[in-house]
C-alpha positions in Angstrom: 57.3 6.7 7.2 57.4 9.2 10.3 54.3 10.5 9.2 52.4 7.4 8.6 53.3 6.5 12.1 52.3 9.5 13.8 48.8 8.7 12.4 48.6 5.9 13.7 49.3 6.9 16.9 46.6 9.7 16.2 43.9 6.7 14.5 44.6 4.5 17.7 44.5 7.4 20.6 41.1 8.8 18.3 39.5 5.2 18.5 40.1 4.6 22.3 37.9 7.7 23.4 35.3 4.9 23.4 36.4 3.7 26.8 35.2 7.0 27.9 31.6 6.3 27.0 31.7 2.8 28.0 32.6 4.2 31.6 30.2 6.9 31.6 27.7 3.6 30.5 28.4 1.4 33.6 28.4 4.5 35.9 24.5 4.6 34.5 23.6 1.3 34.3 24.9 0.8 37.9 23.2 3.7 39.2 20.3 2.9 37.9 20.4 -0.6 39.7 21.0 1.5 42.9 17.8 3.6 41.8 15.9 0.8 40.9 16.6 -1.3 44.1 15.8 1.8 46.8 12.3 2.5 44.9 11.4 -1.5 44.8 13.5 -3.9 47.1 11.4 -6.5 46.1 12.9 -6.7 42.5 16.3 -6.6 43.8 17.4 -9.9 41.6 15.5 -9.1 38.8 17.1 -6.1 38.5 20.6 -7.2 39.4 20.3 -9.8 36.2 19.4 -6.9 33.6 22.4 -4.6 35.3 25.2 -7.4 34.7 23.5 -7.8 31.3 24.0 -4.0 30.5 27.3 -3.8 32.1 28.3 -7.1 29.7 27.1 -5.4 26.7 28.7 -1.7 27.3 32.0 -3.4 28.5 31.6 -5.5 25.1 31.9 -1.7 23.5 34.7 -0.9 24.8 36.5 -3.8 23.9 36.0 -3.7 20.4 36.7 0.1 20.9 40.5 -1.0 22.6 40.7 -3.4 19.5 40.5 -0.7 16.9 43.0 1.1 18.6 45.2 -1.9 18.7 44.5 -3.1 14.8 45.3 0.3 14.3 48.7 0.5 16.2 49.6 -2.7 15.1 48.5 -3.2 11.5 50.7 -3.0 8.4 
């Protein structure tokens, strides 16, 4: 029993390292907006709307990454 619940908690800390990357993803996409923005002003909304659509998507990875650490924790 200890040892099945010391992999868990090795399975669920393993699964969260996604958060990492999903950081490290909306540091780039945001940087890239700031990139984008100071090469073309003039596409400053256009480019806004893609950013909050990659910022949706790579937070949407790290949810599901924080889920399978919870199923994980939490299963039977």
């Amino acid at each position: 029993m200890v040892l099945l619940q010391s992999a868990k908690f090795i399975g669920a800390g393993l699964a969260t390292i996604g958060l990492a990357g999903a950081g490290v993803g909306i540091g780039t996409v945001f940087g890239a907006l700031v990139l984008g923005i100071s090469r073309n002003p003039s596409l400053k909304d256009e480019l806004f709307k893609l950013a909050i659509l990659g910022f949706a998507l790579t937070e949407a990875i790290a949810l599901f990454s924080l889920m399978m650490g919870f199923l994980i924790l939490f299963a039977l």
